[in-house]
C-alpha positions as CSV (number, residue, x, y, z in Angstrom):
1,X,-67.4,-11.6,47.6
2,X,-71.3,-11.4,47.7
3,X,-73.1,-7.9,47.8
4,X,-75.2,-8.0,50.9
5,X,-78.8,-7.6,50.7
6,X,-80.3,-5.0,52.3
7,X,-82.0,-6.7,55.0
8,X,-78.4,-7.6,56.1
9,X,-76.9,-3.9,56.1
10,X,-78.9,-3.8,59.8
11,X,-80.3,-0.6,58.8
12,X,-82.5,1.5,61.6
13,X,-85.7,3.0,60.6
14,X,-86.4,6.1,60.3
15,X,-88.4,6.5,63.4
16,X,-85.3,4.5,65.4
17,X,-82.7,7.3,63.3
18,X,-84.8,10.2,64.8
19,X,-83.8,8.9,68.1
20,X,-80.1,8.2,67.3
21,X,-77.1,10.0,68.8
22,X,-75.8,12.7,65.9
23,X,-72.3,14.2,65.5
24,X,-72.3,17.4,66.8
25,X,-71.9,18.7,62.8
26,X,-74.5,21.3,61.5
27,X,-74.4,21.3,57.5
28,X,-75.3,25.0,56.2
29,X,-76.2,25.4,52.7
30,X,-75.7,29.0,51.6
31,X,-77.8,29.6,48.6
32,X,-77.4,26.3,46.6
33,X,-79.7,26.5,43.6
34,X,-79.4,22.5,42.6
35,X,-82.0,20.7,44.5
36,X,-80.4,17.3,43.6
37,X,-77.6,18.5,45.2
38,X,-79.5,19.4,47.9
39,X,-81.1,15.8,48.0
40,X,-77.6,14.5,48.1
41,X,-76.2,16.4,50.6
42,X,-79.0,15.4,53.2
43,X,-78.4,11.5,51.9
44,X,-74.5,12.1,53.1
45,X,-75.7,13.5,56.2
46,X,-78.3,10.9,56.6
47,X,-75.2,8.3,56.0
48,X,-73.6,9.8,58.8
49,X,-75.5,11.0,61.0
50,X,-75.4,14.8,60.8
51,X,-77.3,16.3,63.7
52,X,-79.0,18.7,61.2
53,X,-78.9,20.4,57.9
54,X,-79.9,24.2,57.5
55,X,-81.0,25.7,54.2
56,X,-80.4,29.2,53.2
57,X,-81.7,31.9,50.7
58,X,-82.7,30.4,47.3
59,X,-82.3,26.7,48.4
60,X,-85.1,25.1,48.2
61,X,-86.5,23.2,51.5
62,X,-88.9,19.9,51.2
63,X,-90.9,18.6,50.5
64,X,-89.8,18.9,46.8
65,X,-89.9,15.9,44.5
66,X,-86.8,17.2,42.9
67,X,-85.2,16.7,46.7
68,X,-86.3,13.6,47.1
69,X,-85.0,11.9,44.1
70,X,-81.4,12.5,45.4
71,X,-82.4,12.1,48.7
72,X,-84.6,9.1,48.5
73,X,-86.2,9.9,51.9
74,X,-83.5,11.3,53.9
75,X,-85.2,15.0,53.9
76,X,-87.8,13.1,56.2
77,X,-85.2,11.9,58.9
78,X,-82.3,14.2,59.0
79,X,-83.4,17.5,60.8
80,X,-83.6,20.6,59.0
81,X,-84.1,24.3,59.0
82,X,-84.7,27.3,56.4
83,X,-83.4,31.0,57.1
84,X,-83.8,33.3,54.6
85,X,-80.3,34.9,55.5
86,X,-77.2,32.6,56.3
87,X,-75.8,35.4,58.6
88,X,-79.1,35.2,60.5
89,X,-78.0,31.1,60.4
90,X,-74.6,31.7,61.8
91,X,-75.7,34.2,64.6
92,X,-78.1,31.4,65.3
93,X,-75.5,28.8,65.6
94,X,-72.7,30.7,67.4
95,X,-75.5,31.6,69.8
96,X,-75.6,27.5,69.9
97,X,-71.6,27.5,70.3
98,X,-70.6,26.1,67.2
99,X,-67.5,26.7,65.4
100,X,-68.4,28.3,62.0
101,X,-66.2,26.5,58.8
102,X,-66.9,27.9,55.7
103,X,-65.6,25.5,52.8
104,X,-64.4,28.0,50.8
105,X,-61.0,28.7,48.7
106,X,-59.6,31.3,50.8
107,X,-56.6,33.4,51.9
108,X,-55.1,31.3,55.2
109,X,-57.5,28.8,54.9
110,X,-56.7,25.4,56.4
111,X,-56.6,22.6,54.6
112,X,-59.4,19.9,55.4
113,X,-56.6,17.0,55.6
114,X,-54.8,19.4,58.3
115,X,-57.9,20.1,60.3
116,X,-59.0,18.3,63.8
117,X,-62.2,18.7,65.0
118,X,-62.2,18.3,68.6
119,X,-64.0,15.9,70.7
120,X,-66.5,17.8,72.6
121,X,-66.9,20.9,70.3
122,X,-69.9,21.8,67.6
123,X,-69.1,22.5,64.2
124,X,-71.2,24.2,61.5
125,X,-70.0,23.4,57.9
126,X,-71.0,26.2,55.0
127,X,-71.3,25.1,51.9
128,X,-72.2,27.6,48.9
129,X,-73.5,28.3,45.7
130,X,-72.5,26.3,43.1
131,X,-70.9,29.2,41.1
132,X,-70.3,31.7,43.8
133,X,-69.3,29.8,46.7
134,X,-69.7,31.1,50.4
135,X,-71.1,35.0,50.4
136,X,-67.6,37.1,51.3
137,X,-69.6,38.4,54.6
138,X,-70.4,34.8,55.7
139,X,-66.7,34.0,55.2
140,X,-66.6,37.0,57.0
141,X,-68.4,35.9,59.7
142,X,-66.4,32.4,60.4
143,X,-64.4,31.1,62.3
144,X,-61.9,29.5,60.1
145,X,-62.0,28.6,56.4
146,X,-61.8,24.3,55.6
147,X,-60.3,23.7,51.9
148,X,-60.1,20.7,50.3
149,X,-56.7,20.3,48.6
150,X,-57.0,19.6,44.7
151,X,-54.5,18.6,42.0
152,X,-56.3,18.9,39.2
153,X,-57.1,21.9,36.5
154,X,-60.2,23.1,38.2
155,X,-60.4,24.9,41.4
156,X,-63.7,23.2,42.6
157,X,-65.5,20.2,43.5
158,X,-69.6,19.8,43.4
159,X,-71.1,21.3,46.1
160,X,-72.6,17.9,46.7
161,X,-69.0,16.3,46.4
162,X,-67.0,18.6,48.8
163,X,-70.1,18.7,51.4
164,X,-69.9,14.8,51.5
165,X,-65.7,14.9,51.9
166,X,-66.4,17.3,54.8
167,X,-69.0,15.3,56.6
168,X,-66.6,12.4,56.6
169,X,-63.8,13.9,57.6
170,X,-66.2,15.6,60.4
171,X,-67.6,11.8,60.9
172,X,-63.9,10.4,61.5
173,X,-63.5,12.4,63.8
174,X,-66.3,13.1,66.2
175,X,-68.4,9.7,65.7
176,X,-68.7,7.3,68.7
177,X,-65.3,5.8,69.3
């Protein structure tokens, strides 16, 4: 097999990505202090077309070239937002009609593999702090708890990791069919 070039991957520019049809899929970031992990989380959504990405207490917003080397220019197309509060981000987006997730290890949470998002509906995905998780009163404050089912010794993924498995099983889901 030969690697394709990238003038072969069809690619859209940024101006024609602007323009482009997103999954109804709003990716909150609750407090996450890594800004490469913030860069990566708006490449994902870049990948697949996340309407928009909202950034909360101590995450950093762009420009920042700490950003921007994980998300080599993906802070520039994929929409975002800062709130200084996530509850004040989750008011906003069940005002919106979303169905909050919170991606968080909790009692009767569903498993991600067990979860259908449903044609027609808007999801908000919370992600947290790389320590600390989702703020109990954001949990709170959701609709439902998402968890990824693990085998291993630890109990966690990256936030940058389990953002990315949600947006694709999101993308699955709810892209064009």
């Amino acid at each position: 097999m030969q690697k394709k070039t990238i003038w072969e991957m069809g690619r859209v520019t940024p101006e024609e990505f602007r323009e482009t049809e997103k999954i109804p899929l709003a990716i909150v970031l609750d407090n996450v202090r890594s800004l490469n992990n913030i860069g990566s989380v708006f490449r994902t959504s870049d990948a697949f077309r996340v309407e928009r990405v909202i950034l909360c207490g101590i995450s950093a917003t762009p420009p920042s070239p700490e950003i921007h080397k994980t998300a080599l220019g993906a802070e520039d197309t994929v929409r975002w937002e800062y709130y200084a509060d996530t509850l004040d981000a989750v008011g906003a987006l069940r005002g919106e009609g979303y169905t909050i997730c919170s991606l968080e290890l909790a009692h009767d949470s569903v498993p991600l593999d067990k979860f259908r998002p449903e044609a027609g509906k808007r999801y908000a995905v919370i992600a947290g702090h790389e320590v600390n998780g989702v703020r109990q009163d954001v949990v709170d404050a959701s609709d439902l708890c998402l968890e990824i089912p693990q085998e291993g010794t630890k109990h966690s993924l990256n936030v940058a990791v389990s953002t990315a498995l949600a947006i694709w099983h999101f993308y699955l889901y709810l892209r064009d069919r």
